[in-house]
C-alpha positions as CSV (number, residue, x, y, z in Angstrom):
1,X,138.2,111.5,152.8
2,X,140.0,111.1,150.0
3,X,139.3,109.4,146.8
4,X,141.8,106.6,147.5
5,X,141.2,105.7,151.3
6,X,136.9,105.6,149.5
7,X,138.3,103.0,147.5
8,X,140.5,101.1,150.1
9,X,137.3,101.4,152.4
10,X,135.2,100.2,150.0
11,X,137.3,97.5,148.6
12,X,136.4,99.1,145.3
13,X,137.9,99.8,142.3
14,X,138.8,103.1,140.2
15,X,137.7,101.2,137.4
16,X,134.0,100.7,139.6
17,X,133.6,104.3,140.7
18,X,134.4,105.3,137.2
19,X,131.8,103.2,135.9
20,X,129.1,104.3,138.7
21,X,130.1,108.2,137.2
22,X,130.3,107.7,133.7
23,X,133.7,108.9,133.1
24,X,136.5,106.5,132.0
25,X,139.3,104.8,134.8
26,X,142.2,106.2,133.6
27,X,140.6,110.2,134.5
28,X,139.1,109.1,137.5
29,X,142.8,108.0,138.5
30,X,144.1,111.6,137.1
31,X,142.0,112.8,140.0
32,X,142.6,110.8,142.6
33,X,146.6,111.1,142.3
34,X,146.0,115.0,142.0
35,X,147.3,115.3,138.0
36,X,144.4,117.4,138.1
37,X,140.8,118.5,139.9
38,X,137.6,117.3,138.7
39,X,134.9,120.0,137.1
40,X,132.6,121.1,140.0
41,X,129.5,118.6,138.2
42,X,131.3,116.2,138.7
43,X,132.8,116.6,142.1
44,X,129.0,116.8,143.4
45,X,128.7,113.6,141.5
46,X,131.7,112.2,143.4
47,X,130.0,113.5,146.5
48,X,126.8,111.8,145.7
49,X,128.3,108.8,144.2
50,X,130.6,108.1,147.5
51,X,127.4,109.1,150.5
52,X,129.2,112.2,151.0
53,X,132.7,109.9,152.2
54,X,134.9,111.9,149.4
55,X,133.8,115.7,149.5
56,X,133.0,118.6,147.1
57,X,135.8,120.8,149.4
58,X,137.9,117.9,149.6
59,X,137.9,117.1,145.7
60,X,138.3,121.2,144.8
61,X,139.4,123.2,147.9
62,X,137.4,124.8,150.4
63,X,136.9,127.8,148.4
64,X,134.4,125.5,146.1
65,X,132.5,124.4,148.9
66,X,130.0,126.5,149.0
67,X,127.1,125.2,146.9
């Protein structure tokens, strides 16, 4: 699942999640529109944060998936 349908799911905000990770809104947004892929730490955080909804492969590509 993607980081967007998490939050619509969820009824949560980026500005929550980001909180919940440590990391500020405005990257966790850079992430979920793609600008960019999160480091692998914290894609497992992602993973963690979300009960395994939003994925490690999903976040970086299957090629990342193993762990």
């Amino acid at each position: 699942m993607e980081i967007r349908d998490y939050l619509f799911q969820n009824r949560m905000t980026c500005s929550a999640l980001a909180r919940r990770l440590g990391v500020s809104p405005n990257h966790l947004r850079m992430i979920k529109n793609k600008h960019f892929k999160p480091s692998r730490k914290l894609a497992v955080e992602i993973e963690i944060a979300t009960g395994g909804q939003v994925t490690l492969s999903e976040l970086m590509g299957e090629e990342h998936a193993i762990r």
